[in-house]
N, C-alpha and C positions, 0 to 999 in steps of 0.2 A: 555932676551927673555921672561922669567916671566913676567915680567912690562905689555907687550902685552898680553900675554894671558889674564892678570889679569883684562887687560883695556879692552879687548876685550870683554870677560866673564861680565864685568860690562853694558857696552855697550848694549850687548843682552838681559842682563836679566833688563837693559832700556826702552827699544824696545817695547820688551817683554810687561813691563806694561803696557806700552802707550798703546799699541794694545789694551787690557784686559780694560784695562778704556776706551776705546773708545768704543767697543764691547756691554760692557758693560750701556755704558752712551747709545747705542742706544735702550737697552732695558727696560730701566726705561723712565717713563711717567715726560713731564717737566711739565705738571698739574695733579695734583692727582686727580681731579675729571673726567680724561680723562682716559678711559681704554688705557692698553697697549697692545701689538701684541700677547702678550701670551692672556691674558683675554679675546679678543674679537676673538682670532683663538676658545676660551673654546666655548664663548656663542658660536658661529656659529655650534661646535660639539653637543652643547646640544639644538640648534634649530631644528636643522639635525636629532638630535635623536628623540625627541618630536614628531616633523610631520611624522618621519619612525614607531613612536610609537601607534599613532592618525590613521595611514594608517593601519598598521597593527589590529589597533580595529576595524574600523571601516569594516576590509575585514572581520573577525572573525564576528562581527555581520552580515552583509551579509550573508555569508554562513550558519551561524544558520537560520535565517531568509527564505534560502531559502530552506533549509533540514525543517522547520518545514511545508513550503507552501507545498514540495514536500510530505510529510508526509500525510498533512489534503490531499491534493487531493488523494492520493491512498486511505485512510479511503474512502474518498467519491466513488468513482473507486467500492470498494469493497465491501459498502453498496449496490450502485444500483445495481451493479453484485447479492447481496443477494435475493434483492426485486423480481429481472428479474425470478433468478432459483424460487424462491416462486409462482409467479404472473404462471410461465409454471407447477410448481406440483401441484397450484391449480385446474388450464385448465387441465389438463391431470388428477386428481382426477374425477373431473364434467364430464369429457368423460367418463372415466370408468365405475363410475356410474349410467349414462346414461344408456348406453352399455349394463351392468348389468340389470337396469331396462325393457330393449327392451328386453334381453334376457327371463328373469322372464316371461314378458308377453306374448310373444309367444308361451314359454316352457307350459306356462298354457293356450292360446289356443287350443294348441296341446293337451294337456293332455285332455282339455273338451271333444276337436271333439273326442277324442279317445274313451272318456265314453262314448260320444253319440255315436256311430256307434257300441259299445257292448252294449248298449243298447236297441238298434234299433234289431242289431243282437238277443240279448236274447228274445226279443217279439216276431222275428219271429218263433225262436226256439220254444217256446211256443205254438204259434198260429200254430205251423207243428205240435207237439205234440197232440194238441185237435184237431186238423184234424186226427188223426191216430187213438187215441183213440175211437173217433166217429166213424171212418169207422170200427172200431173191434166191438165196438157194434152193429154196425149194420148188420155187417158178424156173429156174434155169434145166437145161437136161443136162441129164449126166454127162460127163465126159467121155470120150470113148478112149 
């Protein structure tokens, strides 16, 4: 009953080879200048990677590219925003101004007619004055 295990056991590990070289023989190249299944499964992984590699730059530059446009236009955004508040403080300066100057000369309109009409007033205070005084000298007698 040994003799069969023995023949048996030989048999398998037979078999066995044969499998293993055939396996085998299908994985080696019958021309060496012909890639085999492993090699060109490689390139294909590292074409794959390359172009996921090439995509992913190329989206990385995009996006810089478009954080720098969104950038320069807010700068621009924020300049004319500057110019606008400037361009309204200098118009509202100019009014003030203005304003100020109407004030000024009204303020000294006023202040004239004001002198005028006390002065007007003092001459006639005056001109009552020598009216009164005349009429006392002429109530008074003469002196001897």
């Amino acid at each position: 009953m040994m003799a069969t295990n023995t023949s048996t056991t030989i048999r398998g590990a037979g078999a066995l080879l044969l499998a293993i070289t055939a396996l085998l023989g299908g994985c080696q190249k019958s021309d060496p200048s012909e890639a085999g299944p492993a090699e060109r499964a490689g390139r294909k992984v590292d074409q794959v990677t390359a172009k996921a590699g090439n995509e992913l730059s190329q989206v990385r530059d995009n996006a810089g590219q478009q954080m720098s446009e969104a950038a320069k236009d807010t700068g621009q955004k924020l300049d004319r925003a500057a110019e606008t508040a400037g361009e309204k403080l200098d118009r509202a300066g100019e009014t003030a101004g203005q304003k100020l100057d109407s004030a000024a000369a009204t303020a000294g309109q006023k202040f004239n007619q004001a002198t005028d009409a006390a002065g007007r007033k003092l001459e006639q205070a005056g001109a009552k004055m020598q009216e009164k005084a005349q009429e006392r000298e002429a109530a008074s007698p003469p002196p001897k």
